[in-house]
N, C-alpha and C positions, 0 to 999 in steps of 0.2 A: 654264404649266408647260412646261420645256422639260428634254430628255433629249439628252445626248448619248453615243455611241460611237466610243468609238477603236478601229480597228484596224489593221495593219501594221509595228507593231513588230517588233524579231527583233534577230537578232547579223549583222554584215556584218562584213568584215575594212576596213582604211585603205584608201579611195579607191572604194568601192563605194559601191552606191546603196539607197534607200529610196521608198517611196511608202508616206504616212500617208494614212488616210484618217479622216474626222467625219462620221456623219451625226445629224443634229439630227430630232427628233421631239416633239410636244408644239405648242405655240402657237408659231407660227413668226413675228416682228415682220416685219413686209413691210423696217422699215430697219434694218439688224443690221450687226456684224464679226461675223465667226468668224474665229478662228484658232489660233496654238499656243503656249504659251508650255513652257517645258522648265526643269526641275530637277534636277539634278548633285550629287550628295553633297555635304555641307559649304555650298554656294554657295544663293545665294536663286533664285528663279525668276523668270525671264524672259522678256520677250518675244520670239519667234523672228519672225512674221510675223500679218500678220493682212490683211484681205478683207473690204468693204464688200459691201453688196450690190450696187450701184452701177460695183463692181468697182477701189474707189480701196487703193492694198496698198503698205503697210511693211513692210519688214524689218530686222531686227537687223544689224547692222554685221558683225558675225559669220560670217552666213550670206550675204550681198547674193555675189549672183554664182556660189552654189554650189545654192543655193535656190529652188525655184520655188513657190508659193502657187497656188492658182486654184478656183471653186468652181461648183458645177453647183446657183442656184436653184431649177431644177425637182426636185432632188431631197432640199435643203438639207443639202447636201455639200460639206465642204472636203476640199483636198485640199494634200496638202507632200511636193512630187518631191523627195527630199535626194541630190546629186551630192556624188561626190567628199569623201564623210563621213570625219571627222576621228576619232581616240580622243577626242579635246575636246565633241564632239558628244555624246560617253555623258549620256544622264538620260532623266528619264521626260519625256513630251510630252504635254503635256495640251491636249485642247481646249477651248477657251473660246467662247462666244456674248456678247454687248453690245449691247443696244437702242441704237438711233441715233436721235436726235430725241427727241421728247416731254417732260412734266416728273420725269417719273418713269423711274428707275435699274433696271435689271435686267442681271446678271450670269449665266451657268448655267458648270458646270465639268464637262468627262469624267472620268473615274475614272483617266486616263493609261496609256498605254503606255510598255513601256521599250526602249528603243535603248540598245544596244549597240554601238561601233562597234571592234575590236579591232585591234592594232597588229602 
């Protein structure tokens, strides 16, 4: 059983910053992603970035460049520095965890936070 927490959502004006934070509690898979995927009224939800344990990281085309991902093991913590945040950037952020390896699937979800970013 895995739990996670989102926090650092909030309202910023265009061109300010954010720092999201996840931390994961419950059975931790020593080989995991975590990271964030976000949902925009109307729009499906997507992947923003995401963080091996290993420390291997994608990002959304989107975000590449405004974006930073990065995640502290010892405390099973992700983390998403957001630069230079857009109004396009508004939706909620969820985090996500992903078993890596094995034969068997395990996905967990946050409850999401909402960003806001205002023009």
């Amino acid at each position: 059983q895995v739990q996670l927490m989102e926090s650092g959502g909030g309202l910023v004006q265009a061109g300010g910053s954010l720092n999201l934070s996840c931390a994961a509690s419950g059975t931790i898979f020593s080989s995991n992603a975590m990271g964030w995927h976000r949902q925009a009224p109307g729009k499906q939800r997507e992947l923003v970035a995401h963080i091996t344990t290993s420390g291997s990281i994608n990002y959304a085309d989107s975000v590449q460049g405004r974006f930073t991902i990065s995640r502290d093991n010892t405390k099973n913590t992700v983390y998403l520095q957001m630069n230079s945040l857009r109004p396009e950037d508004t939706a909620v952020y969820y985090c996500n965890l992903r078993k890596l390896g094995g034969a068997d699937r395990f996905v967990a979800w946050g409850q999401g936070t909402q960003v806001t970013v205002s023009s």
